[in-house]
N, C-alpha and C positions, 0 to 999 in steps of 0.2 A: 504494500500500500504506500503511496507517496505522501509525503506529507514536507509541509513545507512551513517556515517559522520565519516568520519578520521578527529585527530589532530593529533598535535605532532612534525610532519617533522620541517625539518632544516637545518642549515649547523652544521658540527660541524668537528675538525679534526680528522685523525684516530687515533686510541685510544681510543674514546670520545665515549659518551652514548649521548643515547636519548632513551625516553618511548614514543611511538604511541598510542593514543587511540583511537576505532571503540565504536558509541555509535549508537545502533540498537533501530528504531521502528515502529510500525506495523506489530512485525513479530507476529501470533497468535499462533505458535506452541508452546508446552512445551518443546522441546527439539530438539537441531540440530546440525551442524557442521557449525563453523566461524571461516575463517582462514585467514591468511595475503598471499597476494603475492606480488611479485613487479616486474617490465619492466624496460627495457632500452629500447629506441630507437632501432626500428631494430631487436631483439628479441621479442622471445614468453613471456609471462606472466609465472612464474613459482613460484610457492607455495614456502615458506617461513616458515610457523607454523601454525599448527589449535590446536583447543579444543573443544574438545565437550561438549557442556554444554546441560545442563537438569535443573529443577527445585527443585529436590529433592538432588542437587548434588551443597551446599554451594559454595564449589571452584574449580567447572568443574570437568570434568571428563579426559580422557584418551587427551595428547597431543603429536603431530608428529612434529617434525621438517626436515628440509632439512639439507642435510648434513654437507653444507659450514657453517650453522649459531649453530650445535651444539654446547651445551658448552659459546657460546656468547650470544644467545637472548632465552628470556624465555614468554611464553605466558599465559596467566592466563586473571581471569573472576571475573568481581568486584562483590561485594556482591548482586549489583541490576541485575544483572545476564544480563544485556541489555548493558553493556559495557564489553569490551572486551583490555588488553592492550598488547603491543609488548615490553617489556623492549630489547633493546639491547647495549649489553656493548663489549667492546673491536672493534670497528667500523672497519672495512677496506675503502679502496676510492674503491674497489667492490662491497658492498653493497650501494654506490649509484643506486638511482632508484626511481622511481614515486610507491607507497606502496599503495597497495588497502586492504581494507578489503571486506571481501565477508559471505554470509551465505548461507545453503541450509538445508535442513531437514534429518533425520537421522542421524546415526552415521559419524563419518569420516570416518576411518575404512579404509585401504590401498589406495585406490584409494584417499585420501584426497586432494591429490594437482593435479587433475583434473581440469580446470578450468571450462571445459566445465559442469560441475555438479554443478554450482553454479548458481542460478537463479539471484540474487541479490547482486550489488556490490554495493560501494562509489564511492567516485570522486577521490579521490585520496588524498596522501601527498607526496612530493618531499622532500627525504633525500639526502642529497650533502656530502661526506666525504672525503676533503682534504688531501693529503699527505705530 
């Protein structure tokens, strides 16, 4: 069974960073797409960042971000290949949000922040950013 655990969330004010970490296990596949999304109350769930990671591919492979977090948050893949982190710097009090991480098999590949294509999520972390 896969199971996957967010850390990281916080408060912190805008401006401020925080790094999220997803530490995945059970998943049996060599390779697949793990991404972050987050919600507000009331709203859909909307993707945030993936990467695709593989095994033969030290520090991930191909990553998508969302528009709004270009340029601020960067997504990468620890060397045990089973964690996955969300650096983001430069905060808004818009990117508060309850922050999942998710996996699914295959590529990411355009459709990546589908959520509906993701079999497997976390519990969540709650980011709070102040203004």
């Amino acid at each position: 069974q896969v199971h996957l655990v967010e850390s990281g969330g916080g408060s912190v004010q805008a401006g401020g960073s925080l790094r999220l970490s997803c530490a995945a296990s059970g998943y049996k596949y060599s390779s697949g797409c793990m991404a972050w999304f987050r919600q507000v109350p009331g709203k859909e769930r909307e993707g945030v960042a993936s990467i695709y990671t593989n095994i033969i591919l030290p520090n991930g492979g191909t990553t998508y971000y969302a528009d709004s977090v270009k340029g601020r948050f960067t997504i990468s893949q620890a060397n045990t290949k089973n964690t996955v982190y969300l650096q983001m710097n430069a905060l808004k009090p818009e990117d508060t949000a309850m922050y999942y991480c998710a996996i699914r098999t295959g590529a990411c590949g355009d459709a990546w922040a589908l959520n509906s294509r993701y079999p497997y999520w976390g519990q969540g972390t709650q980011v709070t950013v102040s203004s």
